[in-house]
C-alpha positions in Angstrom: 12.1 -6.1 -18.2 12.9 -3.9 -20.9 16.4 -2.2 -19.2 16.6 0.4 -21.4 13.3 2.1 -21.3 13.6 1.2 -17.3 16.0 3.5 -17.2 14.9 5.9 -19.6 11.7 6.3 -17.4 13.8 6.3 -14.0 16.0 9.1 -14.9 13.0 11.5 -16.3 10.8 10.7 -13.6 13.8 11.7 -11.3 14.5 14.5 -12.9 10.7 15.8 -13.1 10.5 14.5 -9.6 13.3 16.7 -8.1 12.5 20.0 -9.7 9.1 19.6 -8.5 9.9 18.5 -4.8 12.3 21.2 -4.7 10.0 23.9 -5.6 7.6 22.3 -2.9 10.2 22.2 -0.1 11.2 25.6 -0.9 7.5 27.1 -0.6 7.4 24.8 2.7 10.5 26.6 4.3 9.0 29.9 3.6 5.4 29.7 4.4 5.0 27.1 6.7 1.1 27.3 6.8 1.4 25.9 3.3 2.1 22.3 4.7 -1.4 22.1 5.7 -2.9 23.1 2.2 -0.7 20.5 -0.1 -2.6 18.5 -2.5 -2.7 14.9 -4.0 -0.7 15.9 -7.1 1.8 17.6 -4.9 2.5 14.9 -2.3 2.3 12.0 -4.6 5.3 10.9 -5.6 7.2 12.9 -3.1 9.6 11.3 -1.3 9.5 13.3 1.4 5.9 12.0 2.0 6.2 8.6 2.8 3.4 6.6 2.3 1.9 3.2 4.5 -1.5 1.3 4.6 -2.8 1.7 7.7 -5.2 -0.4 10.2 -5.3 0.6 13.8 -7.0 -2.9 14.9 -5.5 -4.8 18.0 -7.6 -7.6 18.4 -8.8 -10.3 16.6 -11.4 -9.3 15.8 -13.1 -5.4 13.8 -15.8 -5.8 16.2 -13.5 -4.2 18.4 -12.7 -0.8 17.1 -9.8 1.2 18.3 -10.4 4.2 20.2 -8.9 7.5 19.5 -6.3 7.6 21.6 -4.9 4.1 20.4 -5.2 5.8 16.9 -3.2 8.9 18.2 -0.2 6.6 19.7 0.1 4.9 16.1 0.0 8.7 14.3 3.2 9.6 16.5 5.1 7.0 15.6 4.2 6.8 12.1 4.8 10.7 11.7 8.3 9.6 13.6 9.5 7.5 11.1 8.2 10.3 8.5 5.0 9.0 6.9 2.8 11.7 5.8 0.5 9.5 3.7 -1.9 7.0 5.1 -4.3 4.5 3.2 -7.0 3.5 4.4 -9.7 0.6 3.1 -13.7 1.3 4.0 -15.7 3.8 5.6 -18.3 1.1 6.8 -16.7 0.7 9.9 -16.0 3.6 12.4 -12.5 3.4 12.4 -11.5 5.6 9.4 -13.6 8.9 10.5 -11.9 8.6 14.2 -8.1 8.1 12.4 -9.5 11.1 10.5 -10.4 12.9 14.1 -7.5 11.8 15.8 -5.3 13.5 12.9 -7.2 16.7 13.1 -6.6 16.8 16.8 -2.8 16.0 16.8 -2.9 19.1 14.2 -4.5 21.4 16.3 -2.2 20.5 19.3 1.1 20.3 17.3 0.9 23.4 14.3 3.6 21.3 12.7 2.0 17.1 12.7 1.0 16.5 9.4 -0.5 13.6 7.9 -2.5 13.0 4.8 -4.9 10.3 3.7 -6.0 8.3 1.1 -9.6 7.1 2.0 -10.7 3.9 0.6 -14.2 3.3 0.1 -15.1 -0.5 -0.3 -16.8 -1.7 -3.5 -18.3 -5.3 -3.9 -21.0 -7.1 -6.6 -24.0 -8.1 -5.3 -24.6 -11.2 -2.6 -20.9 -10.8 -1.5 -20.1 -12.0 2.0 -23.6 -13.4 2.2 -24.8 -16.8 1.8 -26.2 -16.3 -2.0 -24.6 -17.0 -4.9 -22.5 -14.0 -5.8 -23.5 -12.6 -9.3 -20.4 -10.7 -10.6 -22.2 -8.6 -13.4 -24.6 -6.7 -10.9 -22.6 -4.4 -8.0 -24.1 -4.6 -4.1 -26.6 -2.5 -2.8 -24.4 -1.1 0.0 -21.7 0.7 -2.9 -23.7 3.8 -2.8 -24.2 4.4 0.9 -19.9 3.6 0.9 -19.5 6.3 -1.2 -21.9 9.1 0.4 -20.1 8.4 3.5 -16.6 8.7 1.6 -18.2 11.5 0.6 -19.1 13.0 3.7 -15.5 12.6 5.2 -14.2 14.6 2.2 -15.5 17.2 2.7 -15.5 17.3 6.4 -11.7 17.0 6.6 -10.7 18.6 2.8 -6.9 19.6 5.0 -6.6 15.5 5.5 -8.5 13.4 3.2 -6.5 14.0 -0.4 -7.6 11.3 -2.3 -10.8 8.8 -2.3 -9.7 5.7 -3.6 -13.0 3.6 -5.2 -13.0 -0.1 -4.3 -10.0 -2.7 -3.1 -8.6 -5.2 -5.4 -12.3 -5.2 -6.7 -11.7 -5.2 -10.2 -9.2 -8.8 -9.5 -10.8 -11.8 -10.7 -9.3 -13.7 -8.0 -10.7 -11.6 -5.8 -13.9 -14.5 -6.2 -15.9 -13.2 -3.3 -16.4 -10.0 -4.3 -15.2 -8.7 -7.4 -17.2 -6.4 -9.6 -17.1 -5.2 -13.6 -14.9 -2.6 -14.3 -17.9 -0.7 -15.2 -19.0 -0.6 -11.6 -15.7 1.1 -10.3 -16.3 3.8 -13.8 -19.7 4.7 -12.7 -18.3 5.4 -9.2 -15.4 7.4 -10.7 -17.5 9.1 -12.5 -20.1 10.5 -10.4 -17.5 11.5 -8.0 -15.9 13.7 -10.7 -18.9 15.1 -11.2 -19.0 15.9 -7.7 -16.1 17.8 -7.6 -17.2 19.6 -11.2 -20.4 20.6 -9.2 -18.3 22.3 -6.2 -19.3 19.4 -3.9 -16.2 18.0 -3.7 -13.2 19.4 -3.2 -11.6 20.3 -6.8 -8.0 19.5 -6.0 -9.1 15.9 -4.2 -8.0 12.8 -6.4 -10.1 10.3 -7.2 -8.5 6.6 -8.2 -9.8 2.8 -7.5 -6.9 0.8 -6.3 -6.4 -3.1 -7.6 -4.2 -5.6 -8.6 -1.7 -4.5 -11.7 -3.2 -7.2 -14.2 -6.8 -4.8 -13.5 -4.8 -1.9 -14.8 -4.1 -3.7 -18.0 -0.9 -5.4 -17.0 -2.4 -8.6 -16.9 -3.9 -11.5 -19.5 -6.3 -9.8 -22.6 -9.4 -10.8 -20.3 -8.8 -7.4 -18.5 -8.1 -5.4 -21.5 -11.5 -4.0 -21.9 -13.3 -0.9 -23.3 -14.4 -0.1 -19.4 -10.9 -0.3 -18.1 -9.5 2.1 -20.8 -12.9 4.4 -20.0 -11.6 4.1 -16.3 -8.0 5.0 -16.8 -9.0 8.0 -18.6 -11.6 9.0 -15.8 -8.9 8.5 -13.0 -6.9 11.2 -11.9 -3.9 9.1 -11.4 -3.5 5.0 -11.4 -2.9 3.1 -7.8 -1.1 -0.2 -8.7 -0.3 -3.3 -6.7 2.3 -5.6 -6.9 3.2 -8.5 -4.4 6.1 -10.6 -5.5 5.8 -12.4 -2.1 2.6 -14.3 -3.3 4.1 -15.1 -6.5 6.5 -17.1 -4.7 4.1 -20.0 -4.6 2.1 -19.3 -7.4 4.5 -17.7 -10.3 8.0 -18.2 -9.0 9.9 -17.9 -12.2 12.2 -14.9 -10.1 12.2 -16.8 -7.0 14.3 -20.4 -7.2 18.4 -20.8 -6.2 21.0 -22.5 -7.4 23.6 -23.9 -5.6 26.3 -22.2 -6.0 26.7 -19.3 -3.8 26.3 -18.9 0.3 23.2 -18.9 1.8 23.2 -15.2 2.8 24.0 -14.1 -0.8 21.5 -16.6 -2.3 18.7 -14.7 -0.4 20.0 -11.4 -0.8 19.7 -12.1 -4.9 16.8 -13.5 -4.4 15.2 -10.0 -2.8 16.3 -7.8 -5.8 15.0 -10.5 -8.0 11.8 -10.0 -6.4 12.1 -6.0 -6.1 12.8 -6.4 -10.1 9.8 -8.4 -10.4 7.7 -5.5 -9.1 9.2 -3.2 -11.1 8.5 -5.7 -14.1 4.6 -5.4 -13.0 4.9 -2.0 -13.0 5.9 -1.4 -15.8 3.4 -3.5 -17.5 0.6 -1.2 -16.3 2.7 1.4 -17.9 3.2 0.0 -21.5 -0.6 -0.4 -21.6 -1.8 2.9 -20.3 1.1 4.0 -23.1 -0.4 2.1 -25.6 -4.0 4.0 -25.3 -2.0 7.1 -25.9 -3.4 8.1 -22.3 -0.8 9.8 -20.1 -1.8 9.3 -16.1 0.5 9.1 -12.9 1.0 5.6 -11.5 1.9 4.9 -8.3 1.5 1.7 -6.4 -1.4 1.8 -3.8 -0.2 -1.7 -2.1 3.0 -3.9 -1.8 4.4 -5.8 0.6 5.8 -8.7 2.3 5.0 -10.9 5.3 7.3 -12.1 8.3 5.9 -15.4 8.6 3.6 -17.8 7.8 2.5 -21.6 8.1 1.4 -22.0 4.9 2.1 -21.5 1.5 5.0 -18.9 1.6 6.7 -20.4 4.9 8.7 -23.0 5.9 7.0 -26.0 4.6 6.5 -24.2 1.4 8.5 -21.3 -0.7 10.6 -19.9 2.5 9.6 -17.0 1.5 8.4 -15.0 4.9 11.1 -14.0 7.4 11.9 -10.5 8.9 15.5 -10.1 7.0 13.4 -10.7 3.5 10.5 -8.1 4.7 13.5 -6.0 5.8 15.2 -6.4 2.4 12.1 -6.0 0.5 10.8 -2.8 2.2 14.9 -1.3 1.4 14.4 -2.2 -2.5 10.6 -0.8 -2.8 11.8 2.3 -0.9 14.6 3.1 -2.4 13.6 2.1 -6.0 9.9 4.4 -5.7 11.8 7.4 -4.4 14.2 7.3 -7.0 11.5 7.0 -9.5 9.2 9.7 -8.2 6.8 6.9 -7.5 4.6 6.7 -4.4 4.6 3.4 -2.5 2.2 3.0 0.0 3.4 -0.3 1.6 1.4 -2.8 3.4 1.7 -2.5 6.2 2.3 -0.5 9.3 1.1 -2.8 11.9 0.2 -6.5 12.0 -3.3 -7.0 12.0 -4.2 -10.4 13.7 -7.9 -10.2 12.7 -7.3 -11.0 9.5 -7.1 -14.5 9.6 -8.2 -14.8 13.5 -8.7 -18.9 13.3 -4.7 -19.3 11.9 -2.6 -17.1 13.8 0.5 -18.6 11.7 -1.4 -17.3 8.6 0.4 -14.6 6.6 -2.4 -12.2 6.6 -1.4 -11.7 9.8 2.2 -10.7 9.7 2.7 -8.2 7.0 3.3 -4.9 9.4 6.0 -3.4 10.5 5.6 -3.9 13.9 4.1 -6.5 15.5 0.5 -5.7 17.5 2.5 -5.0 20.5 4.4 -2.0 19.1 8.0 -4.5 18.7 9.8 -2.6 15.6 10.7 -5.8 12.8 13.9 -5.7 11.3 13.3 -3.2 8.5 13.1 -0.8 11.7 15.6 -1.8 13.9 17.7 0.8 12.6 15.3 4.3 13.3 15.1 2.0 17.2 19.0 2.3 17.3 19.0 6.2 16.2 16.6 7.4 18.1 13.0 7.7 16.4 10.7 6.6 18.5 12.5 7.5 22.1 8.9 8.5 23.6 7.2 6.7 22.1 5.0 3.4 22.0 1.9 1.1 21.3 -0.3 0.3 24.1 2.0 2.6 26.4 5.2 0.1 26.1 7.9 1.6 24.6 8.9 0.3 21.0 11.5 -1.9 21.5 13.6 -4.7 18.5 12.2 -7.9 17.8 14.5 -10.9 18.4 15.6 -8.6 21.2 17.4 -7.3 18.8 19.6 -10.1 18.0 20.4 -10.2 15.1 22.0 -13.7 15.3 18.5 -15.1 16.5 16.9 -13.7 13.5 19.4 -14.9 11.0 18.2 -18.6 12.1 15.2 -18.3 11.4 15.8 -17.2 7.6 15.9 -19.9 5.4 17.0 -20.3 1.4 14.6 -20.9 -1.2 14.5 -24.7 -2.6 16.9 -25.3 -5.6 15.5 -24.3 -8.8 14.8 -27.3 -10.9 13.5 -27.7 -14.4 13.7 -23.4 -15.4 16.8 -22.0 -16.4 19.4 -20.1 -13.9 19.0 -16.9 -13.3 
């Protein structure tokens, strides 16, 4: 990481920042209404609108949808511990339109709820998820009934839906099951730009894709293509994601200790190593949208860290997952993004245990904030202490601490990364 130009870029982007947020609280105060009418440009990058990815499922499996009022118990205690900005990931399934109705009825019962969204329409190539060969140069047939229906929700909730984000990690290469040309997420871009230049499509509604930071040009030459640089000028702003936790196992150059130092403090270094590392990612997708002489927002569209696993970031492999090191992790990305005038929308609220329903242990499964049952992880045990979420709960039980809120409990089950052998001390 280049320090200097670090913090070059964090003190005009918090300067920028503030002036603008000020303006935007100030215009808040006085016309109240106004919250309802804020756009993309003006809410990303806020840090008064917290963002979160979002997934309302409680079972194990998508086949069971969550019902509205479900939906409506996770809005109020998201909008309790001031998230304004949810993500969202494909509008095959019902659940996004009935978050999107649950949001509008919470609005017109409480004048002052307000929540945002940043609807993600789901982009693969063609045979993916089927039993074909998957052919990478040619998209699936189902991308343009995705975006109609992304479409659709636009414009029937233009005071919620802010931004349509075009594909998941789709651009990825290690995304092998599904990912497409960058081409494919341009053409998509594109004709929903049109849409808005045509008037159907709300003008002041963003349009991004969201993947992996090496698919925004931060990554090897493979992914430095004529496309990508067509895309990143088509974009209205660039949704970047980072996850150091992964790179634990598979590029963990930040992530090894020494000896030297007590356990506690090894793994406290160790989390702003891996908070450094993301900002290090970041700002690779920065030096290369600089280096097309192309000026676009950035903000990161996924990051986050898992509480346990029994596999390749746990306990048999690079200790990684833990609620203090989510905990730590979600302080450093928070504080850092707000700081820099960056939105972070971090994965995740909830666990989700469909994900990886055959391996409950499997990390997939444990990246929320609270656990399915509505128990607040130790990033939250604080708001639990002050307050937030008296009222409130998941499955009408009230949100209580994890570990029963001991913290000595926890602390066992955090263990130190192995001793960093053959790379030089950090």
């Amino acid at each position: 990481m280049r320090l200097k130009f670090y913090l070059y870029t964090i003190a005009i982007s918090s300067i920028m920042s503030s002036c603008s947020n000020d303006k935007i609280n100030k215009e808040l105060q006085q016309n109240p209404k106004q919250k309802r009418q804020l756009t993309a440009k003006e809410i990303l990058g806020n840090p008064d609108y917290l963002a979160i990815s979002y997934g309302g499922y409680r079972k194990s499996t998508r086949g069971i949808q969550p019902t509205i009022a479900e939906i409506k118990e996770d809005m109020n205690i998201l909008h309790a511990m001031k998230i304004r900005i949810l993500r969202t990931y494909n509008v095959q399934l019902a659940q996004a339109e009935t978050i999107l109705k649950a949001i509008q009825e919470l609005k017109n019962e409480n004048p002052s709820f307000e929540m945002y969204v940043m609807l993600g329409a789901w982009i693969d190539c063609k045979n993916a998820w089927t039993n074909q060969p998957v052919n990478h140069q040619l998209e699936s047939d189902q991308n343009e009934g995705e975006i109609a229906r992304a479409v659709l929700l636009a414009n029937k909730y233009p005071s919620i839906v802010k931004i349509i984000a075009v594909g998941n990690e789709a651009m990825v290469k290690w995304a092998t099951s599904y990912y497409v040309q960058p081409s494919v997420i341009l053409k998509w871009v594109s004709h929903l730009q049109d849409l808005k230049k045509e008037n159907k499509l709300p003008k002041n509604l963003w349009i991004t894709s969201s993947d992996n930071f090496a698919s925004w040009g931060g990554g090897s030459d493979e992914y430095h293509t004529e496309d990508l640089n067509k895309l990143i000028q088509e974009v209205d702003y660039i949704s970047m994601h980072t996850y150091p936790m992964h790179d634990t196992h598979y590029n963990p150059v930040f992530w090894y200790t020494n000896h030297e130092k007590p356990n506690i403090e090894k793994v406290n270094n160790i989390m702003l190593r891996s908070k450094d590392y993301a900002v290090s990612q970041y700002e690779s997708v920065v030096n290369y949208v600089k280096s097309l002489g192309i000026k676009k927002p950035i903000h990161i569209g996924e990051t986050g860290w898992a509480s346990f696993s029994n596999g390749l970031y746990g306990n048999k492999g690079s200790k990684a997952t833990d609620e203090y090191k989510e905990a730590l992790f979600y302080k450093h990305m928070r504080e850092w993004t707000a700081k820099a005038g960056i939105s972070c929308f971090y994965f995740e609220a909830f666990d989700e245990i469909w994900k990886d329903a055959p391996n409950p242990g499997g990390s997939e499964n444990h990246f929320g904030l609270f656990t399915v049952d509505g128990k607040a992880k130790y990033a939250l045990w604080n708001l639990v202490d002050n307050g937030t979420f008296k009222g409130l709960g998941r499955s009408k039980k009230p949100i209580t601490k994890t570990y029963n809120g001991n913290k000595d409990s926890l602390l066992l089950e955090v263990h130190v990364p192995p001793f960093k052998k053959n790379i030089n001390t950090l």
